[in-house]
C-alpha positions as CSV (number, residue, x, y, z in Angstrom):
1,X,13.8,14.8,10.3
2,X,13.2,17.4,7.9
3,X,10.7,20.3,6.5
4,X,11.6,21.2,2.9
5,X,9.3,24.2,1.9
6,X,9.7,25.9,-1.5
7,X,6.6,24.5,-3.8
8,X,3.7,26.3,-4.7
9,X,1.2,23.3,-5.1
10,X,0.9,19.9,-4.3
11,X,4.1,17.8,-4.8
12,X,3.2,14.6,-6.5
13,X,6.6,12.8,-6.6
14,X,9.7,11.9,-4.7
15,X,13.0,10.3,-5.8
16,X,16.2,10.0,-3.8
17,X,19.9,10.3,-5.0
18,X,21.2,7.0,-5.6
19,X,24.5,7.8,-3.3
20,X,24.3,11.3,-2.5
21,X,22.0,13.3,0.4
22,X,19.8,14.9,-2.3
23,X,16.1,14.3,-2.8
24,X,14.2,15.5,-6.1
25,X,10.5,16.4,-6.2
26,X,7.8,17.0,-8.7
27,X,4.9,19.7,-8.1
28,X,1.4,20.5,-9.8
29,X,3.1,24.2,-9.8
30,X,4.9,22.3,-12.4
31,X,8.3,22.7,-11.1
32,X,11.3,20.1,-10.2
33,X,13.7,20.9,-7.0
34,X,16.8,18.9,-6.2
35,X,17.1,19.6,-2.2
36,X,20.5,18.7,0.0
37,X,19.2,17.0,2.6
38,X,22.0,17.7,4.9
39,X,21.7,21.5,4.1
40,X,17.8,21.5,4.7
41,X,17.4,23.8,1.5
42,X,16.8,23.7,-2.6
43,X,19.9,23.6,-4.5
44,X,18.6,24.1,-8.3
45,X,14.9,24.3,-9.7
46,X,14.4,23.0,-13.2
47,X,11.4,24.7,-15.0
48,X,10.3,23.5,-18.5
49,X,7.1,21.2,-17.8
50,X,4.0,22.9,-18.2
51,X,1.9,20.6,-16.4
52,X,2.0,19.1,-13.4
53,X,5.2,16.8,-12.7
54,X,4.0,13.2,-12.1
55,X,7.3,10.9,-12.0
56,X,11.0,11.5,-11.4
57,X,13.3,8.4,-11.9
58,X,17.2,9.1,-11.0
59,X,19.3,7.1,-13.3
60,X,21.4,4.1,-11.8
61,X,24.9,6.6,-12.4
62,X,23.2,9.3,-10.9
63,X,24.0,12.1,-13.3
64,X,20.5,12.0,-14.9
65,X,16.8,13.3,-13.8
66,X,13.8,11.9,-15.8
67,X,10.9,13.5,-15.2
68,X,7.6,12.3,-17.1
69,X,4.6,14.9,-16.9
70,X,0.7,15.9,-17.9
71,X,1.7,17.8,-20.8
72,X,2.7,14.6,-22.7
73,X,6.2,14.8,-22.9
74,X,9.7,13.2,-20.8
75,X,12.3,15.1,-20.1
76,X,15.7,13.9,-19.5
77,X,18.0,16.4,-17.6
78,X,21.9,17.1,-16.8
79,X,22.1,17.3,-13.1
80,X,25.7,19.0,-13.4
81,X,24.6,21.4,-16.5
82,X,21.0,22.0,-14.8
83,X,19.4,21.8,-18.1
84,X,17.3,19.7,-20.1
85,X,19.2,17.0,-22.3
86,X,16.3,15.9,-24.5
87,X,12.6,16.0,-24.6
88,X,11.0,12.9,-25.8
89,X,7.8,13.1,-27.3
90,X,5.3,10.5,-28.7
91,X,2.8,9.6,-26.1
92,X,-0.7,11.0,-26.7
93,X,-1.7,11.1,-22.4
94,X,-0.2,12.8,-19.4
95,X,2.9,10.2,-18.6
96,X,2.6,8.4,-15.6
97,X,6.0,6.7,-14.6
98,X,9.2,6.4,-15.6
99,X,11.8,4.1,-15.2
100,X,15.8,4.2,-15.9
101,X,16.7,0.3,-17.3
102,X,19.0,-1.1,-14.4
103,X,22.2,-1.6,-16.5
104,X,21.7,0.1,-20.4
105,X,21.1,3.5,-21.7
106,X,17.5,2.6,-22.1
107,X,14.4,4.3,-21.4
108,X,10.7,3.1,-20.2
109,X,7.8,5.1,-20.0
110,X,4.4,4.8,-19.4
111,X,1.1,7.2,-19.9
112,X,-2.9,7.5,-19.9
113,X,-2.9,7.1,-23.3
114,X,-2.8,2.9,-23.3
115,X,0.9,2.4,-24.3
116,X,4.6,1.5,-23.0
117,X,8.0,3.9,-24.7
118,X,11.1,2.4,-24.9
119,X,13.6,5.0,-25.4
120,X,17.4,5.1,-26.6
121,X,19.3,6.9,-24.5
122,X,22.4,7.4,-26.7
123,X,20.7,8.0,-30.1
124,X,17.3,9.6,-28.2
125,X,15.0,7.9,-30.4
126,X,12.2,5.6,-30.1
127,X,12.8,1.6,-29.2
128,X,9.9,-0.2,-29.4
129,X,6.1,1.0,-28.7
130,X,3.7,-1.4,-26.7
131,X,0.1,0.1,-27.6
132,X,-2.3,-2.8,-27.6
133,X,-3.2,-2.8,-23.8
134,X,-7.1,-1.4,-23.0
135,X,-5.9,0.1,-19.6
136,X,-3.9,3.3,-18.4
137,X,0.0,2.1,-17.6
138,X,-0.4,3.2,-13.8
139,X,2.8,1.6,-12.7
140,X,6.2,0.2,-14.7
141,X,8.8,-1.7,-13.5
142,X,12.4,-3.4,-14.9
143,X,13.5,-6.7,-13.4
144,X,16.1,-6.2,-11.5
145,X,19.0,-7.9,-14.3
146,X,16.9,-5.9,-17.0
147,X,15.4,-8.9,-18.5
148,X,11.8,-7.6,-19.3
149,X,10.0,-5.3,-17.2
150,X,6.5,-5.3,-15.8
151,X,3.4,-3.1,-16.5
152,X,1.2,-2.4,-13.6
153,X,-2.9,-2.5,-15.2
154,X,-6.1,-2.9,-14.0
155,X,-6.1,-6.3,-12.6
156,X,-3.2,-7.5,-14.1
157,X,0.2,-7.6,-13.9
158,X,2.0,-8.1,-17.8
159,X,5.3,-8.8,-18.7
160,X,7.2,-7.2,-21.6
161,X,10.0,-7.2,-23.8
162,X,11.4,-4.6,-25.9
163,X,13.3,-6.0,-28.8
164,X,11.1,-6.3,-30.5
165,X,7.9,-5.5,-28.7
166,X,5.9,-8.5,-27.3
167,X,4.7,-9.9,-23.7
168,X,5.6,-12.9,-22.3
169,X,3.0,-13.4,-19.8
170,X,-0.5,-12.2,-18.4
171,X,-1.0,-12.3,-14.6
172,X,-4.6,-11.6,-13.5
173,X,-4.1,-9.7,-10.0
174,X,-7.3,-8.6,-8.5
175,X,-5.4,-5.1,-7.2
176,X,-7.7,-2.8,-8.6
177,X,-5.7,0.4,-9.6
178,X,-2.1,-0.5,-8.8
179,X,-0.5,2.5,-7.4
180,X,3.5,1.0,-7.0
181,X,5.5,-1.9,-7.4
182,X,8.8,-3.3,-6.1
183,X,10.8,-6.5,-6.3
184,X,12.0,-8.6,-3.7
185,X,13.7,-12.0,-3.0
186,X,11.9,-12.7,-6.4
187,X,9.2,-12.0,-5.3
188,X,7.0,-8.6,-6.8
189,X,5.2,-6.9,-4.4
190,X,2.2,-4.6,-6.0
191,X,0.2,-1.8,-3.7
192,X,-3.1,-0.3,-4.5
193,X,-5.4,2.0,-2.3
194,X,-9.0,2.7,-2.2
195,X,-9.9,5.5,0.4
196,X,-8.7,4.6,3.3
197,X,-7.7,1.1,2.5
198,X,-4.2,0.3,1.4
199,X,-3.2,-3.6,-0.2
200,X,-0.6,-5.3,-1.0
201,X,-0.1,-8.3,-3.2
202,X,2.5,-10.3,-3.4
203,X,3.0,-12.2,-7.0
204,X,5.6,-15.3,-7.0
205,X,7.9,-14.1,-10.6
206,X,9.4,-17.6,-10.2
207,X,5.8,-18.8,-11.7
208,X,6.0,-15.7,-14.2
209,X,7.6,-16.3,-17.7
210,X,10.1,-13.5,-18.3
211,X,11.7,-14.8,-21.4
212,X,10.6,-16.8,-24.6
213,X,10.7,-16.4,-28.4
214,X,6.7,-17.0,-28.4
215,X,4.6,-13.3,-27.9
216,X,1.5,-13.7,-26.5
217,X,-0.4,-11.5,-28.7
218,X,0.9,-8.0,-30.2
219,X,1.3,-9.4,-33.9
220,X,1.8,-7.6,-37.0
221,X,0.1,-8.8,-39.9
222,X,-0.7,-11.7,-38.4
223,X,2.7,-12.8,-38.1
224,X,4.8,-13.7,-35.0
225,X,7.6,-11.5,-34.2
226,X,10.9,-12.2,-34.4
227,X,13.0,-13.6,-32.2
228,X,14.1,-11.5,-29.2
229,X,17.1,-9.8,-28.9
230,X,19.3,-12.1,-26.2
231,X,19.5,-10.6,-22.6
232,X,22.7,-8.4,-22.1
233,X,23.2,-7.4,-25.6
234,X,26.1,-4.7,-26.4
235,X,23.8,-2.9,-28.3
236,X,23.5,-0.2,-25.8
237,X,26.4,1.0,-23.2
238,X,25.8,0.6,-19.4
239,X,26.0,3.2,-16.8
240,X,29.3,4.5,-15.3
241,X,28.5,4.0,-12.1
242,X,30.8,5.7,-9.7
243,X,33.0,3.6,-7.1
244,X,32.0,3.6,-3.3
245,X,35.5,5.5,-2.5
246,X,34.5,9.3,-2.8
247,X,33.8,10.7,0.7
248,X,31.8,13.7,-0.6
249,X,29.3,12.6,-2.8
250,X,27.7,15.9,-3.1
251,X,30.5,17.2,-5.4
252,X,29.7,15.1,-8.0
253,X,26.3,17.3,-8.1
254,X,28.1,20.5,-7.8
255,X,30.7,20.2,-9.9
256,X,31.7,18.4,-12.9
257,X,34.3,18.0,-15.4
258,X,34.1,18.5,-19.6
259,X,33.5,15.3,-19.7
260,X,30.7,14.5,-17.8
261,X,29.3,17.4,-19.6
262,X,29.1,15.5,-23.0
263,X,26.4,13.9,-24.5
264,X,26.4,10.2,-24.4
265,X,25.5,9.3,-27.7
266,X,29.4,11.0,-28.8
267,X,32.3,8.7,-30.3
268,X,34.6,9.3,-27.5
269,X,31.8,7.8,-24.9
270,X,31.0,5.2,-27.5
271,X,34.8,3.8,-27.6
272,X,34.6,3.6,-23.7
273,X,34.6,0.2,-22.1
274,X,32.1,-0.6,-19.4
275,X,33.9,-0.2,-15.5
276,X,33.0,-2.0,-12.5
277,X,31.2,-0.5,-9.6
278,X,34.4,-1.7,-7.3
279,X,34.8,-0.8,-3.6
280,X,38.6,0.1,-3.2
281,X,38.4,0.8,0.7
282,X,36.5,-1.5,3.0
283,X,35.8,1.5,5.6
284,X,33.8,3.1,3.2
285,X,31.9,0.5,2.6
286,X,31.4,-0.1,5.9
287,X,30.4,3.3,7.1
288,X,28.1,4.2,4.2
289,X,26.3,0.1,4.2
290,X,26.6,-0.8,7.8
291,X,25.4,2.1,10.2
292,X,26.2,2.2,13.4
293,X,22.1,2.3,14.5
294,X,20.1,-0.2,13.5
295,X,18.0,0.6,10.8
296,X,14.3,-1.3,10.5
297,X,14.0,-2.0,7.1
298,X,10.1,-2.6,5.6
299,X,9.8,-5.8,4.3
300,X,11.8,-7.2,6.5
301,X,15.5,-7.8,5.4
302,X,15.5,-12.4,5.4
303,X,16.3,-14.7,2.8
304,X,13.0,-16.2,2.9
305,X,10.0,-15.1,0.6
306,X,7.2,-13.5,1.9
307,X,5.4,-16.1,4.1
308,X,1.6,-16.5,2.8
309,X,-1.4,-14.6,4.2
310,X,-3.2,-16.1,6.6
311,X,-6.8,-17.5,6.4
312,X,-9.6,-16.1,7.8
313,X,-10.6,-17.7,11.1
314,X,-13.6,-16.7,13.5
315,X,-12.3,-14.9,16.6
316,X,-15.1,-13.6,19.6
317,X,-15.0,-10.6,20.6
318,X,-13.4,-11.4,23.4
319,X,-10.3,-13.0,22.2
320,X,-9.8,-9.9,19.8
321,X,-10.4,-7.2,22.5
322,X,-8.9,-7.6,25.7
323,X,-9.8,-4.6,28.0
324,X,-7.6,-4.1,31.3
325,X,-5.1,-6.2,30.1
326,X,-0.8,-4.2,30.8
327,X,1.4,-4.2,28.5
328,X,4.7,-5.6,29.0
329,X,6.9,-3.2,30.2
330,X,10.3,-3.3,28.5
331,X,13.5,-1.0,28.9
332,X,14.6,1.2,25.3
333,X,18.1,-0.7,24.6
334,X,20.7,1.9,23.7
335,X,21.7,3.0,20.3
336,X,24.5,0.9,20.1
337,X,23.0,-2.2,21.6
338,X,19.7,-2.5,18.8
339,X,18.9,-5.6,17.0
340,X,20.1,-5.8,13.7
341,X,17.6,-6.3,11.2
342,X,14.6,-5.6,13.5
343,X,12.2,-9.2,12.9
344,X,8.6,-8.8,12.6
345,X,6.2,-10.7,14.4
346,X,4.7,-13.1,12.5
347,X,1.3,-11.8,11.4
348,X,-0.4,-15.8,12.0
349,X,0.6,-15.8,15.3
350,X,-2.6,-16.6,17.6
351,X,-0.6,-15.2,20.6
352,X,-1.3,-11.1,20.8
353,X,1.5,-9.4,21.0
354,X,2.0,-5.9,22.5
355,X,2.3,-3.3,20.2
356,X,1.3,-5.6,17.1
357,X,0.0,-3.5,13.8
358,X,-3.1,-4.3,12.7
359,X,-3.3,-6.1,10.3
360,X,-4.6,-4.7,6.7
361,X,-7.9,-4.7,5.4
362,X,-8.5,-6.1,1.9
363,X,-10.5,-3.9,-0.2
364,X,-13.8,-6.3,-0.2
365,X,-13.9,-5.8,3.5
366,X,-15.6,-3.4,5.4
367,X,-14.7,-4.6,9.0
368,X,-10.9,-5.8,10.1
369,X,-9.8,-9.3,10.4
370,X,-11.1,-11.7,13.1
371,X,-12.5,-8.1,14.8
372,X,-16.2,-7.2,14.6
373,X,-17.0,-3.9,15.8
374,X,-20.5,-4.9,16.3
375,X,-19.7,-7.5,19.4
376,X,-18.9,-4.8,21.4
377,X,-19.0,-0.6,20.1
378,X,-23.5,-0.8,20.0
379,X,-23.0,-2.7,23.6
380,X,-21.3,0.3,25.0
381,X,-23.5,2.9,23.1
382,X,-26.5,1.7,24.3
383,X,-24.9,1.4,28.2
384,X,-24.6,4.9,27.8
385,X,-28.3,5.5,26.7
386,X,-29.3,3.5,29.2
387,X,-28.2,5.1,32.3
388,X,-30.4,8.2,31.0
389,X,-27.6,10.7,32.0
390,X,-26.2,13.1,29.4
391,X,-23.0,13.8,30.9
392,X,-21.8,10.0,30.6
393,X,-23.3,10.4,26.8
394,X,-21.2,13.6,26.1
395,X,-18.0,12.0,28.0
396,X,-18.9,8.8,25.5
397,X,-18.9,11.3,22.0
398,X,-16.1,13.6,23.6
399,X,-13.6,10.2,23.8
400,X,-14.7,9.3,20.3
401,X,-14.0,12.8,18.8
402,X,-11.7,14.1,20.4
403,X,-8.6,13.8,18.2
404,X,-10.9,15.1,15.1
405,X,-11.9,17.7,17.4
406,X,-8.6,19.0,17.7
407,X,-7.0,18.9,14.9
408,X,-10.0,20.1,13.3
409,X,-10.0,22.9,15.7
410,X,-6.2,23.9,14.8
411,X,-6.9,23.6,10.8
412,X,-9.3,26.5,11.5
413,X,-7.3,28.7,13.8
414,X,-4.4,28.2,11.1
415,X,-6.2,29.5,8.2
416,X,-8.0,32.0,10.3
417,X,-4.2,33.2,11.1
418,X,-2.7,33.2,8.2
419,X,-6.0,34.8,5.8
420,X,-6.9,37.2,8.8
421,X,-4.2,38.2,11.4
422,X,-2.4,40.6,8.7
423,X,-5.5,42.4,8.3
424,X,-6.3,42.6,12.2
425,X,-2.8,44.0,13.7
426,X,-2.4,46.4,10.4
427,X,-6.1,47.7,11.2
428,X,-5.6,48.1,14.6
429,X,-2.1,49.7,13.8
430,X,-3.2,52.7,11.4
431,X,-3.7,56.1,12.5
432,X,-6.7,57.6,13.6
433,X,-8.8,58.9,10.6
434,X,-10.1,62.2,9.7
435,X,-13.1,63.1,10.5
436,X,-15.9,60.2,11.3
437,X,-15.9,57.4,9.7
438,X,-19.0,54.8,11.3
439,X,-17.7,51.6,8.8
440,X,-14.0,52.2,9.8
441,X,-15.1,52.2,13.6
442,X,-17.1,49.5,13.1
443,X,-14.2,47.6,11.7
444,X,-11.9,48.3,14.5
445,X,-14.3,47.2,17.4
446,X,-14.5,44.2,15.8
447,X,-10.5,44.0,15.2
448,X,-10.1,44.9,18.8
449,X,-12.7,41.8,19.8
450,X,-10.7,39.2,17.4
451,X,-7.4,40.6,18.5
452,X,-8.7,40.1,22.3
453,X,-9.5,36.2,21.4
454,X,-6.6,35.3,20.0
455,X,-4.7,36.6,22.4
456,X,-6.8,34.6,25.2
457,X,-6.3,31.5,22.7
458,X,-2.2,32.1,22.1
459,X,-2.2,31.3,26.1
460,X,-3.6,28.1,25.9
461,X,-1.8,27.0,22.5
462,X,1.5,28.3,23.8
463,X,1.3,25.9,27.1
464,X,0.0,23.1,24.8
465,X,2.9,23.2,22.8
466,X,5.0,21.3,24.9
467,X,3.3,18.2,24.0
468,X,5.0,15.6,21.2
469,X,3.2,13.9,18.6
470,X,0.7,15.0,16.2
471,X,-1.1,17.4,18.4
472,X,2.3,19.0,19.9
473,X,3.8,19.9,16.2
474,X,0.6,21.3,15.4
475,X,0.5,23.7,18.4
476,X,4.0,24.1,18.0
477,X,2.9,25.9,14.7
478,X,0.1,27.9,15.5
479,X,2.2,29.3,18.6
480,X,4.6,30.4,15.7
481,X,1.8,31.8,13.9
482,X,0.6,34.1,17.2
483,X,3.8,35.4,18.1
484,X,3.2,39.0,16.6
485,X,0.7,39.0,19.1
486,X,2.9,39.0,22.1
């Protein structure tokens, strides 16, 4: 839908507006951009990390950025002033996530360096600190009422509160390094990867202590904590989060009043009573919730948990592979006549179904599901040996490559472009030189022999460009790329 191209260096993370069309991103060139999608361009940069950015959390009223980073330290920033509102220091590690409380002014944060931040967000000091864990904090996460939140570990999945610091329970999840986590029908759902393996897990939190006057562990002096502050305490004031009838959401970006300009932690805010997110006109609620195309939604959108996965059961080689066999044939609905929410297949279903995703590979596998490569791929292999001809062999390892073959083969024309075409046309462009000059005329016959390549190879990419998918964007580029050559 969109190419949004402004950062120097890898972008390690992505947040999106909570109402309006604006996306913020985090680089290793140690920048943050706000981008309008709409406008397919970077509104504002905010520079003050010196490391690489590593989480950006929009807060729930969508006036604040927090950005957590290598060089130790989380920022919080004033979309509307572009600047940075405070700088919290403490953690000892580059900062790995951060996470905006659902409902107060608090803060969460956690780093490399073994320990969980609670911050105030309208006196900007320290909360609570949870440093007993023997793990990085890879992953954080608040309930969605703000009850405790969860810290994502090695193996394990804990549960915390904040005032005062303790952990309710301990759930040992064989995940490996979590990467993200997400809740659902009360349900958390955990992802890790592991080269080209990615798993989910899915832990039931109605089996999962949230609450409870008893810590498990972190005491001091031997002494149990006291008891925990009750859920929804005043001590903190809520987000103002703004109604659903502004039909320009973008201007609450762009401009803002004195107001919104203040700090939060002044006596004028303090006085305010909490508001109600309140929908005063049904249309808009219905144009901005309620598209008119269908939109699959991943997991799907049911009031049922997530069903359990299923067992392992032997399947031959020929129930899993079924050559020659058509696929149903069916006839694209229009856009106004999709399903709404798109239902998944079931994944135990013994029937295949056409189109069905294959199903994920747990990270002690090496082979997928009910599918053993070895029934059939050596069969095949040494068919091909067998019949003693080299063309059916090279037809066998052209089929296999071919899709490494040509990307590969456009990843090296586009670096040879961009590195080398400058240096071709302006060689070939100068002036004669005085006098002789073998290395210069050395250079230019072999100018003259790249530039006569290329321009053999910008026919073939320019009528492959046509194509869609993968292949087609990628010619589409590197036809881009040749056309000073025309």
């Amino acid at each position: 839908l969109r190419t949004l191209l402004g950062h120097k260096a890898n972008i390690c993370s992505l947040d999106f507006h909570p109402y309006g069309s604006f996306v913020a991103s985090g680089s290793l060139d140690t920048d943050i951009k706000l981008w309008d999608v709409r406008r397919k361009g970077c509104i504002f940069k905010y520079k003050s990390h010196t490391q690489a950015v590593r989480c950006l959390r929009f807060s729930p009223d969508g006036k604040w950025l927090a950005s957590a980073a290598d060089d130790h330290t989380v920022k919080l920033w004033d979309l509307t002033a572009g600047k940075v509102m405070f700088e919290f220091t403490g953690h000892s590690g580059p900062v790995n996530v951060v996470e905006f409380h659902p409902s107060e002014y608090l803060l969460a944060s956690g780093s490399s360096d073994r320990t969980i931040r609670f911050w105030d967000l309208e006196k900007f000091h320290v909360v609570s600190c949870i440093e007993e864990e023997a793990t990085p904090v890879r992953c954080i996460l608040f309930n969605p009422d703000g009850c405790c939140l969860y810290g994502g570990f090695q193996d394990s999945l804990r549960v915390y509160g904040w005032e005062p610091e303790r952990c309710f329970d301990v759930v040992v999840v064989n995940w490996g390094k979590v990467a993200d986590l997400s809740v659902c029908h009360n349900q958390l759902i955990g992802v890790s990867f592991a080269q080209s393996t990615v798993s989910s897990f899915v832990v039931d939190l109605s089996r999962v202590k949230k609450t409870g006057s008893v810590p498990h562990g972190l005491l001091r002096n031997n002494e149990p904590l006291a008891q925990p502050t009750p859920t929804g305490s005043s001590l903190r004031r809520s987000y103002d989060r703004p109604s659903t009838s502004c039909s320009k959401p973008q201007s609450r970006v762009k401009h803002s009043s004195e107001s919104e300009r203040r700090s939060p932690s002044s006596e004028e805010d303090r006085d305010e009573k909490e508001s109600k997110a309140e929908i005063q006109n049904p249309e808009d609620y219905k144009e901005i919730f309620q598209p008119r195309n269908a939109i699959s939604r991943t997991p799907p959108h049911i009031n049922e948990p997530f069903p359990a996965p299923p067992e392992d059961e032997p399947v031959t080689a020929k129930e899993a592979v079924k050559p020659h066999q058509p696929a149903e044939v069916q006839t694209p609905l229009p856009k106004q006549e999709l399903p709404e929410p798109f239902q998944r297949p079931p994944v135990a279903s013994s029937t295949p179904m056409p189109r069905a995703e294959p199903s994920v590979i747990p990270a002690a596998r090496n082979e997928p599901i009910g599918l053993k490569a070895s029934d059939f791929l050596p069969n095949s292999v040494d068919a091909a040996v067998a019949t003693n001809d080299l063309s059916v062999v090279v037809d066998l390892l052209n089929i296999v490559n071919q899709t490494a073959y040509v990307q590969t083969g456009c990843t090296s024309l586009k670096l040879i472009l961009q590195r080398f075409l400058p240096l071709i046309t302006d060689i070939l462009a100068a002036p004669p030189s005085v006098g002789v000059d073998i290395t210069r005329e050395e250079r230019l016959h072999k100018c003259r022999l790249c530039y006569k390549q290329l321009k053999n190879i910008s026919n073939i990419v320019k009528n492959k460009s046509g194509l869609s998918g993968r292949h087609g964007s990628t010619f589409r580029e590197l036809h881009l790329l040749m056309a000073v050559l025309e």
